[in-house]
C-alpha positions as CSV (number, residue, x, y, z in Angstrom):
1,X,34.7,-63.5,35.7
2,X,33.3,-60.5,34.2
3,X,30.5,-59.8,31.8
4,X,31.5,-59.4,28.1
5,X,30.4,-55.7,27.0
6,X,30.0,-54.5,23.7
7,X,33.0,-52.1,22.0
8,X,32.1,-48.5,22.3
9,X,30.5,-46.7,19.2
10,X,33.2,-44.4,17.5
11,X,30.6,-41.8,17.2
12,X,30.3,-41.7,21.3
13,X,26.7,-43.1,21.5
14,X,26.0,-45.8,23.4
15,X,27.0,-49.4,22.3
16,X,24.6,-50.9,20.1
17,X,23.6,-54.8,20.3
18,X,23.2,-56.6,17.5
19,X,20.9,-59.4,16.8
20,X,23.0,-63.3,15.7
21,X,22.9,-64.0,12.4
22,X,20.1,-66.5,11.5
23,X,21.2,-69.7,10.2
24,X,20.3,-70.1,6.8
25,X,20.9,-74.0,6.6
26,X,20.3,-76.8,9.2
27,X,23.3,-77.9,10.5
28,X,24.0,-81.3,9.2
29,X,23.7,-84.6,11.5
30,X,27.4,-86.0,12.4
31,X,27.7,-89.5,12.1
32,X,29.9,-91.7,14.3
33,X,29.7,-95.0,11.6
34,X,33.1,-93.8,10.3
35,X,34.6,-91.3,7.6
36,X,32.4,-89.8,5.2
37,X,34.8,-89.0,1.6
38,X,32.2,-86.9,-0.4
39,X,29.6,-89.5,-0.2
40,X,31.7,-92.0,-1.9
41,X,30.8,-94.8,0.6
42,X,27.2,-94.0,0.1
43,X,27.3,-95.1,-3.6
44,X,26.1,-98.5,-3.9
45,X,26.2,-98.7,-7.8
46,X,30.0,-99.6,-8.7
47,X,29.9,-97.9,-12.4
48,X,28.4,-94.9,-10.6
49,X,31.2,-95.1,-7.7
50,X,33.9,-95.5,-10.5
51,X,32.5,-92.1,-12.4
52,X,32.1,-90.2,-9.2
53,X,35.7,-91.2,-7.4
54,X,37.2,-90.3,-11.3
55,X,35.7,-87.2,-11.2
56,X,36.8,-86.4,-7.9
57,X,40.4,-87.4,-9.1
58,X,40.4,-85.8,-11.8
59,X,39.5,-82.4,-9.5
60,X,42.1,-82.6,-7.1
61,X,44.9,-83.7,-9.6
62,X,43.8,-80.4,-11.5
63,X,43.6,-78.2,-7.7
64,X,47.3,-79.5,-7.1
65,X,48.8,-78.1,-10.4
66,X,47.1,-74.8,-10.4
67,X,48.9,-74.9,-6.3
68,X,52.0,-75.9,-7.5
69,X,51.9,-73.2,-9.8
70,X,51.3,-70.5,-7.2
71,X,53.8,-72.1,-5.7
72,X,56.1,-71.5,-8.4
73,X,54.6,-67.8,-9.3
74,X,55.0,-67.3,-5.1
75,X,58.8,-68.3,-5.6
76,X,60.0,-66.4,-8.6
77,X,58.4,-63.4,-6.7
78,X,60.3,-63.9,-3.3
79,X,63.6,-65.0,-5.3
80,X,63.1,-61.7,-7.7
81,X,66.3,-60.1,-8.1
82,X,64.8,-56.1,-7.6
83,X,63.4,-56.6,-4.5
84,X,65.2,-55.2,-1.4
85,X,64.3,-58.1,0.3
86,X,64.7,-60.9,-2.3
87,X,65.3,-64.6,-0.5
88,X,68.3,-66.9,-1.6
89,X,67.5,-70.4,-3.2
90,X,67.9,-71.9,0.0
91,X,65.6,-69.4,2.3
92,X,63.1,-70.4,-0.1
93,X,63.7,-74.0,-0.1
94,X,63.1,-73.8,3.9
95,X,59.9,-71.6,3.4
96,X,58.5,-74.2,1.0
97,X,59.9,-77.5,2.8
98,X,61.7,-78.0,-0.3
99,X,65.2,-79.0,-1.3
100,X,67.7,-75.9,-2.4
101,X,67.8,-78.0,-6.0
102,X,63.8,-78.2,-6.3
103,X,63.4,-74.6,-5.0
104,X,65.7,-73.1,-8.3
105,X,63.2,-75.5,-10.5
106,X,60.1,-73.9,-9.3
107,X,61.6,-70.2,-9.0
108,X,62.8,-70.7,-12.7
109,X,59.3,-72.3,-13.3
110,X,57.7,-69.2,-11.8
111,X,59.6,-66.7,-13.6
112,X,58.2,-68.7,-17.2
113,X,54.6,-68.6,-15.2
114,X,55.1,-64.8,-14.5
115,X,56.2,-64.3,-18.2
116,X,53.3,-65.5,-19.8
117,X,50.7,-63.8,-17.5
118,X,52.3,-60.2,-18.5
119,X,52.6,-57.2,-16.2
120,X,49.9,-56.8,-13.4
């Protein structure tokens, strides 16, 4: 197999090596005791595990509906009626794994979205 060699340098020089990047952390230690979830199984005090596991519900249910609205905004763009290329409601649906019904709820949901955040 042959030797990897560096990319030429556009200016016609020869190829210039370059040092690896130093790590800046310590990788961390994997553990084979089973599947760490943010720490949660670490936390031996049960008000401390109910505050922490809230707050980490509370997080993701707020990640998912700013998706979902992408989603939606992602929709009502493909779906837009001047584009050249705008999808149907049911090329949509597939591209989101969605039913044609659901996919004219978030394109309609988009469009309100779109509305409300103004011109870009």
């Amino acid at each position: 197999m042959p030797e990897p060699h560096s990319a030429p340098d556009p200016r016609g020089s020869a190829p210039r090596f370059r040092r690896p990047a130093p790590l800046l952390f310590e990788p961390s230690e994997t553990r084979d005791d089973g599947e760490q979830f943010f720490d949660l199984d670490s936390i031996a005090d049960p008000r401390e595990l109910l505050e922490r596991s809230t707050e980490l519900a509370l997080a993701f249910r707020a990640a998912a509906d700013r998706a979902v609205e992408f989603q939606a905004m992602a929709a009502a763009q493909l779906a837009d009626p001047r584009r050249f290329d705008r999808l149907s409601d049911a090329a949509v649906a597939a591209r989101g794994d969605w039913t044609e019904d659901y996919a004219r709820k978030m394109i309609e949901f988009g469009r309100e979205l779109l509305t409300e955040r103004g011109p870009q």
